[in-house]
Each structure stands twice: as C-alpha cells, then as structure tokens.
N, C-alpha and C positions, 0 to 999 in steps of 0.2 A: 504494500500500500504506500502513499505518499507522507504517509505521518511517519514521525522522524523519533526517535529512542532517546529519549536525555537521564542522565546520571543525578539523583539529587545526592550530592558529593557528602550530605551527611550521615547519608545512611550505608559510608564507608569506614565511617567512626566508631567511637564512644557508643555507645545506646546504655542508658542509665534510666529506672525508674525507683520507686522506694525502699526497694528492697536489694537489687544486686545493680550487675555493671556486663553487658552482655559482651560486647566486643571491645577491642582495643583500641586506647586514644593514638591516633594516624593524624601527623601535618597534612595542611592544604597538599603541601607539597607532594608528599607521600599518597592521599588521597585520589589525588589526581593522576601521579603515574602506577595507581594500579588501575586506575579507569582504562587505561591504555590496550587494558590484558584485556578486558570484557567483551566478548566479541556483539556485535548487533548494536554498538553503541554509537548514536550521529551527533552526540553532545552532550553537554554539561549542565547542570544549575547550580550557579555558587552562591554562597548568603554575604549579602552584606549586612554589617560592615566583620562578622564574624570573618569569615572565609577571604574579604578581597581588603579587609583593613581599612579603617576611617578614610583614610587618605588614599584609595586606592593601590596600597604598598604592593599587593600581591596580584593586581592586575595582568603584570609582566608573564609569572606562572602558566596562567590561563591561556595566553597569545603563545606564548612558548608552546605549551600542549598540543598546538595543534589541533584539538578544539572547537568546535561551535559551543557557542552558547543559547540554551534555548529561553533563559530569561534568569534575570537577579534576583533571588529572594531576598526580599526587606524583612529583616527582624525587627520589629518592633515591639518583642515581648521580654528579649533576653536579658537588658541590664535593667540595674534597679533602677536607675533612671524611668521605667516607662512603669514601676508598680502599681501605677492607680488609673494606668491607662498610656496611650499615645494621645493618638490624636483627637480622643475624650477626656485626655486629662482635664482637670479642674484648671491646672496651669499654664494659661499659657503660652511659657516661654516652653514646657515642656511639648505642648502642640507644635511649636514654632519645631522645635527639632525633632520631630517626627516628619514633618510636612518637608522641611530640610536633607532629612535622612533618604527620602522615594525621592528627591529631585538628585540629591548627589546619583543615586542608586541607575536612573534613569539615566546621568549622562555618563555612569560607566556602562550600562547596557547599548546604549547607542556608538559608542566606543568597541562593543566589540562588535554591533552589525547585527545586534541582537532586535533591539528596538522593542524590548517587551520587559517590563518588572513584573515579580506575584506579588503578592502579599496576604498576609491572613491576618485579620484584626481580632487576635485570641485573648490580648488583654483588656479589651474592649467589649463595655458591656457590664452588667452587676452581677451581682451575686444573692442579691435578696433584694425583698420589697422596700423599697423608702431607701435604698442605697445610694442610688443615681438621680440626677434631672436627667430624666429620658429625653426630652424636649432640646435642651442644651445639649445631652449626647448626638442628637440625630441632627441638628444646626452646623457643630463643630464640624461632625464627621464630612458634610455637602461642602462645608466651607474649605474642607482640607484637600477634596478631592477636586472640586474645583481648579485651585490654586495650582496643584501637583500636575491635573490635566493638561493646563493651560502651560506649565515649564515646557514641553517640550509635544508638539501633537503628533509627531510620525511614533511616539515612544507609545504604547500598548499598555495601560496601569491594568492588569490582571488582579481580580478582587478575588481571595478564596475566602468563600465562606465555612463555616460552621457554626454547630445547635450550641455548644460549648465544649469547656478547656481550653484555654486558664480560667476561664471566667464560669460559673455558673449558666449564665446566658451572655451569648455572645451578640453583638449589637445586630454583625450582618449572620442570622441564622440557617437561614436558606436561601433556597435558588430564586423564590418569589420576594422575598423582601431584597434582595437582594440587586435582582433586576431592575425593580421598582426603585431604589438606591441610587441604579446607574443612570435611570431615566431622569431624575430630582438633579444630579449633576447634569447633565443634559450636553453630554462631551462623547465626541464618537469614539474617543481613544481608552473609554473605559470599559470595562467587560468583564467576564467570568471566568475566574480557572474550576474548572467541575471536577472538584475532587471524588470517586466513585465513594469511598469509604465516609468522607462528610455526607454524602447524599443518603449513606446507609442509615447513619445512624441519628439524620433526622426523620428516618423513616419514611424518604421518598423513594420514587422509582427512579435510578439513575439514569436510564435509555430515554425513559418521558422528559427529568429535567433537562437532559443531553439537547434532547430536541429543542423544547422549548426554547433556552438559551439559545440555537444556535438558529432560529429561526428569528429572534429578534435581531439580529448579527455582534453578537455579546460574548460568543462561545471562543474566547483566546487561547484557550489552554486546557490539557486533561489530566490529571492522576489517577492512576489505577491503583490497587489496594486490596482489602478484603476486610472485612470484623464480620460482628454475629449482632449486630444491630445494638449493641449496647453499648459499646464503647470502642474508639479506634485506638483497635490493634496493631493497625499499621500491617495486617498479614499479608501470606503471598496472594498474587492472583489468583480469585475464583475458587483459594482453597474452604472458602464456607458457600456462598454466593454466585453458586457456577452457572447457573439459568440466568439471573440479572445481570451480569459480566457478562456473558456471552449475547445477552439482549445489545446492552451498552454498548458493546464494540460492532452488532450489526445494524443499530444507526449511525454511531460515528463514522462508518467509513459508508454507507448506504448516504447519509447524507451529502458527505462527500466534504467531512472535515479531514484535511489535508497540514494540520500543524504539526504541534510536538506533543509529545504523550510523557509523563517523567512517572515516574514509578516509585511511591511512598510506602516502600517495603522494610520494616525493622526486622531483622533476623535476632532472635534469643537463643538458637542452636545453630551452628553448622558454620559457615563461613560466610561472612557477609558479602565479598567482592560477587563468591561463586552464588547467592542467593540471587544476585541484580542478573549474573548471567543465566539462570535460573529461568527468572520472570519473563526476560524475555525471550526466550526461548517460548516458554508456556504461551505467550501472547500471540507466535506465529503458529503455534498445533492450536489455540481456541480461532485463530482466523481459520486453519485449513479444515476444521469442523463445522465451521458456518458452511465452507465452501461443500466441504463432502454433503450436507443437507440440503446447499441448493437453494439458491436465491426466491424462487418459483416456488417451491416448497413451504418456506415460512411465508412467504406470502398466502399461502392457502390454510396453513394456519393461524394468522390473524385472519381471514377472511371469517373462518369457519367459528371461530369463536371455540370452540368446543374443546373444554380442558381436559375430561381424560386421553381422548386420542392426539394432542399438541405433546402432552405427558409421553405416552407410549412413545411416538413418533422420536423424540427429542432422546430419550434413553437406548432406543434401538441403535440409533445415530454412533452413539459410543460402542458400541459391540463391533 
C-alpha cells in the first residue's frame, strides 16, 4: 500500500510503569541506529524536546540517519513545568510555553521535510468535579491552536486524542469532540492523528471514526495498537481486537488514506526492536487477509447485514 511504517523511537527505550522497568534505557543515539536493523521501516517519530533537545541539539542525529521523519511529537506532559496543564494551565506564561514549545516543534519538522507535529493533550483536562473552568479550559485550548496554526500553514498540527491518562478526563476525548475542536479553530492545517487503541478505549469503532475523520479531510495520521477496552496497553496489533483492526485497516486503505501509520506498541516481554519488526510484519499478513477475503466479498457482507454468517465467513478466512 502507499502508507509509509514510522518508528515511534520511544518504544525503543525504557518502558516503566509502577511497579517494574520492562526494557533498557537506549540514547537517541542508540535508538535510532537500531531502527536501522528493523526491516519495513520508511521513518521515524522523534519527541521533542525529549528526543531532538530544546534547542534542537540532536537534530543533526536524525538527518545523519538517513531517515524520514513522519512527524514530531510535542510532549507537553513530561516536565513538571506543565503539572497543572499546558496549554490549560491556569498560567499563562506557562501556556505561552507550551504554544512556544509546537511552534519550535513545527519549525524543526519543516526542517526535516516532514511538515507534520502530533500531539496529545494528556495533561489536559480535570480530574474531578469543580477542578477546572471548563469554559476557560476550552477558550485557552482554540486560542492556543489558533496561534500554533497560524506559525507556520504548510506545517500539519496533528491532535491525538484520548478518554484519559494523565488526566482523569482529558479535555480532547474523542474523535467527535474532537473534530468539533478542529472546526472552533477553523484552520485547515489542523486534524486528527487516530490513535486505534484511544479509539478502543473510548469505546468507539475505530474503522467508523477512521472514516469519519477522514471524510471531513482531518485524518493526518494513524497509530495502531491493541488493549481490551479498558485501558491502553499499548499491545501488539490485533493481538485482542483482531475483527476491528482488521475492519480499520480495510477502510484506511479502501479509503485511500495514503500517509504514515506509527505503531504504539510497548513490549513487557521479549525484545522490543524485534516486537516493532514484529508489528509490522503482522500488518502486511492482516493486509494479505483482507486480500485472500476479497474486496467483493466484505462488501457483500456489509451489504447482507447478517452476523452469524459475516462470523462464519470471516473465521473460515483464517483456516
């Protein structure tokens, strides 16, 4: 297909949650020249300013690599600087450098030819009733992306949403408020990265929001994934969710979304370089599966409506 494999460079690292420490802490450096090994790989996702340094220190790395990049992720959760939010902080100068932070972020992405930032506004958003001005949250947030829009318009500001983490409720939660979001800024260079595993575990259909997004012309970006609808796992592909993954990727390319795909896979056993080469490997046997089913075929199973024999039909497939 024309969608392109991007590395998110963190999930060549560290993976830490409360209790253990799954893989080994790996330099940018290092990071990246084991990407080199991965085969199926057309680029990168590095984080600013984690990964590429305030100042763009490790820029250089990246260009050296040899390399695509298929867009920059802006942290704006990880220092304590942004604890009470980013670009809903109460304060601010602390808004000002967040809005700061996606404009730097932007003109190193155009720097490398990328022309696209993500972002996910995770510490954004309450956590209980009477915590936040919702009012003032939803103001700051249009005023922020306005602004950011407007630094640079060929640049792509990619919004990932989620329900929540870090936040209780996260400001952007879904595809629908979400959209609704991008229309309120009212900037063509704003749009959606559809995370599959956000989509799970706000308990939407990822193929339906896939659509939707990209039928309003929003759909910038996709992550694949996998959980059990209660919290992101971060698993491999389709290893819980093999019917709606498999839906998801035959309207993506059915549509005839032609971007980049990055793949939000944490490994807690095994080896994490060989899990990314893993994923995607799986990715082109769940395309050659659509394929052995037959384009004609799911079409007559949507037509037909009829779930036990779409059931039947779909599990024979695998035999």
């Amino acid at each position: 297909m024309a969608t392109k494999n991007s590395i998110l460079l963190g999930t060549l690292g560290k993976y830490s949650d409360r209790f253990h420490t799954y893989q080994p802490t790996r330099t940018f450096a290092e990071r990246l020249e084991i990407s080199k090994t991965i085969p199926r790989a057309d680029g990168v996702e590095p984080v600013y300013p984690q990964d590429l340094g305030h100042d763009g220190e490790h820029v250089s790395l990246v260009k050296e690599s040899g390399f695509a990049v298929s867009a920059v992720n802006v942290n704006l959760k990880g220092e304590d600087l942004f604890r009470a939010g980013s670009f809903t902080n109460p304060d601010s100068a602390v808004r000002r450098q967040a809005v700061d932070y996606m404009k730097r972020a932007m003109d190193l992405s155009a720097g490398f030819g990328a022309d696209m930032i993500s972002v996910c506004p995770l510490i954004d958003g309450c956590d209980h009733a009477f915590h936040v001005d919702h009012m003032d949250q939803w103001r700051w947030s249009i005023e922020a992306f306005e602004e950011v829009a407007a630094h640079n318009s060929s640049v792509k500001v990619s919004i990932e949403y989620k329900a929540y983490e870090v936040r209780n409720r996260i400001i952007l939660p879904s595809m629908g408020r979400t959209l609704h979001f991008c229309d309120r800024v009212g900037a063509n260079n704003v749009g959606v990265t559809m995370d599959l595993g956000h989509a799970l575990i706000a308990h939407e259909s990822p193929a339906a929001e896939l659509a939707v997004a990209f039928d309003a012309g929003r759909l910038f970006y996709v992550h694949f994934n996998d959980n059990n609808r209660q919290a992101d796992w971060d698993m491999p592909v389709a290893s819980v969710n093999l019917w709606d993954t498999l839906e998801a990727i035959h309207y993506m390319d059915g549509l005839g979304y032609d971007g980049w795909i990055a793949y939000d896979v944490f490994t807690r056993a095994g080896d994490g370089p060989q899990a990314v080469a893993d994923t995607f490997e799986t990715m082109g046997d769940l395309r050659a599966l659509l394929a052995k089913i037959g384009s004609d075929e799911l079409k007559e199973m949507i037509r037909s409506g009829d779930s036990a024999r779409t059931t039947r039909d779909l599990i024979r497939a695998l035999l």
